[in-house]
TIFI-185480 format. One record per residue (C-alpha): residue in one letter; x, y, z. Coordinates in steps of 0.2 Angstrom, whole numbers, plus 5000, padded with zeros to 4 digits. Layout:
REM residues N
AXYZ
...
***
This chain:
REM residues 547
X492249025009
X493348885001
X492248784988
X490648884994
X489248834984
X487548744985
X486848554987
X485148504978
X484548704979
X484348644997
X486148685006
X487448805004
X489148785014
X490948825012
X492648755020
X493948885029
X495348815020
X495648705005
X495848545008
X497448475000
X497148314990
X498948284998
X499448295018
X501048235027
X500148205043
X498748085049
X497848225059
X496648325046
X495748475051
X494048515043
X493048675046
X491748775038
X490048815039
X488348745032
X486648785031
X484948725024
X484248875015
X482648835018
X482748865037
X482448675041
X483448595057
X485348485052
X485248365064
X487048315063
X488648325051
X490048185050
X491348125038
X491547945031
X493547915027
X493747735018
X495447665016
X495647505005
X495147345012
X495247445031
X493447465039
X492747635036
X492947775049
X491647895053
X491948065064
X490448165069
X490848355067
X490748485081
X489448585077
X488548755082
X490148845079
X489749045080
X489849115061
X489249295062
X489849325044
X488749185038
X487249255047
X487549415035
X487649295022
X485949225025
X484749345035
X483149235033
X484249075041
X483949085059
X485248945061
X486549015050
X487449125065
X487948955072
X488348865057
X489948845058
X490548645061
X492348575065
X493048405060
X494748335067
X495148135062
X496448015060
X496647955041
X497747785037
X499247795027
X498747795008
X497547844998
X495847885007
X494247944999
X493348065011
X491448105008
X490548235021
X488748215024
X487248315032
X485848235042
X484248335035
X482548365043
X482048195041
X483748135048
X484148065032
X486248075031
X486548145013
X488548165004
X488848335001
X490648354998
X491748204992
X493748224988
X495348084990
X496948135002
X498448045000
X499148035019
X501048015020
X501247995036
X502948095042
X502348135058
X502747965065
X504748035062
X504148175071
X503448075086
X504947955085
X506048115090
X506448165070
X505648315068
X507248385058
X507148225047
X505248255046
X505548445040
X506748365027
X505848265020
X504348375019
X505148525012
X505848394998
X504048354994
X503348524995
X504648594984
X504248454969
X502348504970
X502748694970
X503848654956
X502248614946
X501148764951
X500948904937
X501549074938
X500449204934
X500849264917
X500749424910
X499149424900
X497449524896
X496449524906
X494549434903
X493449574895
X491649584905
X490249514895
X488949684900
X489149824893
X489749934905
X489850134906
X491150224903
X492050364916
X493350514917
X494550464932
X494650644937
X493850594951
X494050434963
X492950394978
X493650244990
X492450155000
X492850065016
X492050045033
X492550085049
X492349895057
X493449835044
X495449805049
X496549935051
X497849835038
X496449865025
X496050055030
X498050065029
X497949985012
X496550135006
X497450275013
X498950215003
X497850204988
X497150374991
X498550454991
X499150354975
X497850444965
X497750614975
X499850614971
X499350604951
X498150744954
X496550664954
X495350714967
X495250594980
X493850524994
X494050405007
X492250395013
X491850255027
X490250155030
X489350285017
X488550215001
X488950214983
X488350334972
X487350274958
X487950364944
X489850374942
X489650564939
X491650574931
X492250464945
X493250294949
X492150244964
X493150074971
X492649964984
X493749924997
X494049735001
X492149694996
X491949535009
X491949685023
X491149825014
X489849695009
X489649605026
X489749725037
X488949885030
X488349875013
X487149735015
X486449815034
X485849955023
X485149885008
X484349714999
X485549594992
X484649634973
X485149864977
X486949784980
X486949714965
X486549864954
X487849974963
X489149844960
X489149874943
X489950054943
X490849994954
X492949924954
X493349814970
X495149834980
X495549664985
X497049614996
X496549404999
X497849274997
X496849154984
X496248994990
X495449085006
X493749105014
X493849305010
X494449254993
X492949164990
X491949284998
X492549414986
X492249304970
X490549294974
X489949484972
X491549514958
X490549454943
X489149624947
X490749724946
X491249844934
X493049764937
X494349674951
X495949774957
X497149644966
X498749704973
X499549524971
X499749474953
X499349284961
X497749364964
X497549444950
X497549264939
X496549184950
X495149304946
X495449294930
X495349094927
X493749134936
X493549244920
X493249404930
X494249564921
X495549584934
X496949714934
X498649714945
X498549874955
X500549874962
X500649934981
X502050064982
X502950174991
X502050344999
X503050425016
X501650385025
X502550215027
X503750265034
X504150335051
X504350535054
X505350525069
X507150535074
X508150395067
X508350265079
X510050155082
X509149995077
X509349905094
X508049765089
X508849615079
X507449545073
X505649575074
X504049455067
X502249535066
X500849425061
X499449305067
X499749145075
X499249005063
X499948805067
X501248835053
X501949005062
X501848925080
X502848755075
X504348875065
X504348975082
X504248835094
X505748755084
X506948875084
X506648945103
X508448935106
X509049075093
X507749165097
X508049175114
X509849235114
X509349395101
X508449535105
X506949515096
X505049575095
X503849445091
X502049505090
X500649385084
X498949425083
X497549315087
X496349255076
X494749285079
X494149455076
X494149625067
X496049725074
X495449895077
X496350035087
X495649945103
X496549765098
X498149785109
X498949665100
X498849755084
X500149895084
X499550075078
X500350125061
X501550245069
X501950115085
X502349995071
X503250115059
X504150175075
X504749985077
X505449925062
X506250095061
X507250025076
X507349845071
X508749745059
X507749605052
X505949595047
X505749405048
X504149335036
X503549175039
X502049125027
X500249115035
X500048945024
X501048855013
X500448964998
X502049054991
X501049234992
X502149384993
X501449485007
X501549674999
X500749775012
X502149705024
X503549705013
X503349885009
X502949945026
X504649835031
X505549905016
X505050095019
X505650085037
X507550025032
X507349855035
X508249705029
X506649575025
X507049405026
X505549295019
X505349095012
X505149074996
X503849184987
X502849224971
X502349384964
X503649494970
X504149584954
X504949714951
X505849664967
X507349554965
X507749454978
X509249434988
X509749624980
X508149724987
X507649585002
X508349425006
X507349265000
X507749065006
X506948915009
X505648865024
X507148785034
X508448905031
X507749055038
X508649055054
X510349015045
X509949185035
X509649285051
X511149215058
X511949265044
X511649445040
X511349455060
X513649405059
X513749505046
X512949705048
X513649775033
X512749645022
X511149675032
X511149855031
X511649845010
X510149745007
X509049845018
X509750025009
X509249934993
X507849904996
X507350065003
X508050164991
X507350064975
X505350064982
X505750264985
X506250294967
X505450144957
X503950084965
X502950244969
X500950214975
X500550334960
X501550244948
X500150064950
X498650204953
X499150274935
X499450084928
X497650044936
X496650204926
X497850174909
X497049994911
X495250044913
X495050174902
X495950054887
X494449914893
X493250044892
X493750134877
X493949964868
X495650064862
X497450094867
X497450274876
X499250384879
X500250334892
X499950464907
X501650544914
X501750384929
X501350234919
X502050034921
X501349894914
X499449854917
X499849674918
X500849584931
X502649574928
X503549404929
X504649374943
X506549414941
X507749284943
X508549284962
X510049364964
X511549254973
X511649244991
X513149274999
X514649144999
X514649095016
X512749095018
X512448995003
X514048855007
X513148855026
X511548815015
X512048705005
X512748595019
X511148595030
X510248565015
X510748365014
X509748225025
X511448175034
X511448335044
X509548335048
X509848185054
X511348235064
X510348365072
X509048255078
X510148145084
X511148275095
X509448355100
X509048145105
X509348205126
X507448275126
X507748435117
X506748385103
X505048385116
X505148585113
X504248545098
X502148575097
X500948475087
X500048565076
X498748645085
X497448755069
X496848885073
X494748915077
X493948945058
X494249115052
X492549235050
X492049395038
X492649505055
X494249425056
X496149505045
X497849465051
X499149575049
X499749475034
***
């Protein structure tokens, strides 16, 4: 989980998200577990928010929140299955320090987490029926703190401290388990037959254990928080999972700053190394200083679908879990939607999707629908910038023209030339756009089909991955095999230009004037349309959306 870790060798606990140090709402939303590890009772959980010369506020947390992944976690906790605690609050205006205490078995309350959040409260523009205005001013102040973030550069990777045996990759073993998501089988299928395209002989093996010995093989782990959670550590002691994780590389797919993210980090320092498919990931392990390498998603024809062509009868289609963020982009912008033909699919959070999720489309359901579809429409999960490569591939291979918010990590793809890329608010202008405009739409789309077929092969980032291990292994540079790119993630290419009319349209909704002429005309009531933020439950170890 998000800042998991332990209080006085007494308490472990974790937050489902990170808590920004900066929020443009009042309402704050706290969830995450906690338990004592020594199996003593919590008698109660609050947070003390104090404000200046204001009188402190104290919220009492819900508590006893299901948390099946913690109780894998923590076997000998008899607590830790319904460990999981919820806090929602009002903060003031300002800077407001926050500490979150436990009462312990002697109902003594003890501060376990303390952090400041800065509350710039736009909401009130919002409730005063300036929600555009609200939006404007947000995205203003988002865009100046994304401006500071750090892109991932292209740099070595953090060497492992044990010495670690060295292998042959003539053979690679991929281990998954069958409770886990399908977007994660998905993901090892399309790694499998990365390597079984360069020749190698290649396994898929689910719920089966690792060998001990490598034996001349690459064994990987895929996505370690579910292998881990809900297979490895059923069938053997935490200190056996530990010994194998040392031969072993782990597949990981998490956006950083995540529970799942955190989960991984906590068993990748026993690994023989990370694989991440986003380089964003890829630098977060490594400031972690685990060795991490970039293992690039690509192309294989089981993308795409094996059908008849269809005539592409949907305009636009969205597939993804409903977060708050999604819901209030939707729930804004109801009135374009409803006059398209459109698919919107979300998936609840919640649980594991498996073939028995209904809401969760089949591969070939889904590769059958983008193959009929215009637009793929992304809409972040959060406001990380994370390029979602799974989706934009499966989008890309199916002749779609993606049309996504500003992201990070999306090299070799150049945007606005292989996808189309714009800010939050200027989504629906973009659709409108290439929606007015088929020709356009169906360029970018052929693009970007036709540079992932030819450029971005799976079997091209399988062969990066093995170049990149066997020159960590050896200690020295090896020949480049016949499919090679670079072992380190690439820097983003500058965006391309966006059409004339679309950016001139832009640049005119851009200014506060015509948010504020928006929320004005919208002044009859249209503005109620609009949702408050309403989070989602916590995420679990069982949960994936289709991201």
């Amino acid at each position: 989980m998000i800042g998991s870790r332990t209080f006085e060798d007494e308490f472990a606990y974790g937050f489902d998200d990170p808590i920004d140090t900066v929020s443009y709402s009042r309402a704050v939303r706290i969830s995450g577990w906690l338990v004592n590890i020594k199996a003593q009772p919590i008698h109660g959980i609050r947070l003390i928010a104090r404000n200046g010369l204001w009188p402190r506020r104290v919220t009492r947390a819900r508590r006893k929140r299901s948390r099946p992944d913690i109780a894998l976690e923590f076997p000998n906790v008899p607590d830790a299955r319904a460990s999981g605690f919820l806090i929602e609050t009002q903060l003031r205006s300002g800077r407001n320090q926050i500490s979150i205490q436990v009462q312990d078995e002697q109902k003594r309350w003890r501060t376990f987490f303390s952090t400041a959040i800065k509350v710039l409260p736009l909401d009130l523009l919002e409730k005063a029926g300036f929600p555009n205005v609200r939006d404007h001013f947000a995205d203003k102040l988002q865009h100046r703190r994304n401006a500071t973030e750090i892109h991932p550069p292209a740099s070595e990777s953090v060497d492992g401290k044990a010495e670690r045996p060295q292998f042959q990759a003539r053979r690679v073993v991929i281990y998954g388990t069958l409770r886990s998501n399908l977007f994660i089988r998905e993901v090892g299928e399309l790694v499998a037959a990365g390597f079984a395209e360069l020749g190698c002989e290649t396994e898929l093996l689910f719920d089966r254990l690792p060998e001990r010995e490598n034996n001349d093989a690459l064994q990987i782990v895929l996505t370690p928080h579910e292998y881990y959670n809900l297979f490895l550590l059923e069938q053997v002691p935490r200190k056996t999972a530990r010994e194998l994780s040392t031969n072993l590389v782990f597949l990981c797919t998490e956006q950083p700053a995540t529970g799942w993210f955190e989960q991984n980090l906590r068993w990748s320092c026993y690994a023989r190394a990370v694989a991440d498919i986003n380089p964003l990931g890829v630098e977060s392990y490594r400031a972690h200083g685990i060795r991490a390498h970039h293992l690039p998603l690509g192309y294989h024809e089981l993308l795409g679908y094996s059908g008849e062509k269809p005539g592409r009868e949907i305009d636009l289609v969205f597939l993804g879990s409903l977060t708050s963020r999604r819901e209030r982009f939707f729930a804004r912008h109801t009135d374009f939607l409803s006059q398209r033909n459109c698919h919107l699919r979300f998936v609840p959070l919640g649980f594991a999707k498996t073939e028995l999720s209904r809401s969760y489309l089949p591969a070939a359901q889904r590769n059958a629908l983008l193959a009929n579809s215009k637009i793929l429409l992304n809409v972040h999960y959060s406001d990380q910038r994370y390029f979602e490569w799974h989706r934009m591939l499966v989008g890309l291979a199916n002749g779609c023209c993606i049309i996504t918010e500003n992201c990070a990590g999306y090299a070799p793809l150049i945007p606005n030339r292989h996808f189309v890329m714009v800010e939050h608010d200027a989504l629906i202008d973009a659709c409108q756009y290439y929606l007015d405009h088929p020709d356009q739409c169906a360029r970018i789309a052929s693009a970007g089909a036709e540079f992932i077929r030819t450029e971005l092969r799976q079997a091209t980032g399988c062969a990066a991955l093995l170049q990149a291990l066997e020159c960590n292994d050896n200690g020295t540079d090896v020949e480049p095999p016949e499919h090679t790119i670079s072992a380190t993630p690439q820097s983003d290419p500058e965006p391309a230009g966006l059409p004339r009319g679309l950016h001139g349209t832009l640049l005119e909704r851009k200014s506060f004037w015509n948010a504020l002429r928006k929320d004005l005309l919208n002044s009859d009531g249209n503005s109620s349309r609009s949702v408050p933020e309403k989070p989602p439950p916590p995420p679990t170890a069982l949960e994936r959306q289709h991201r």
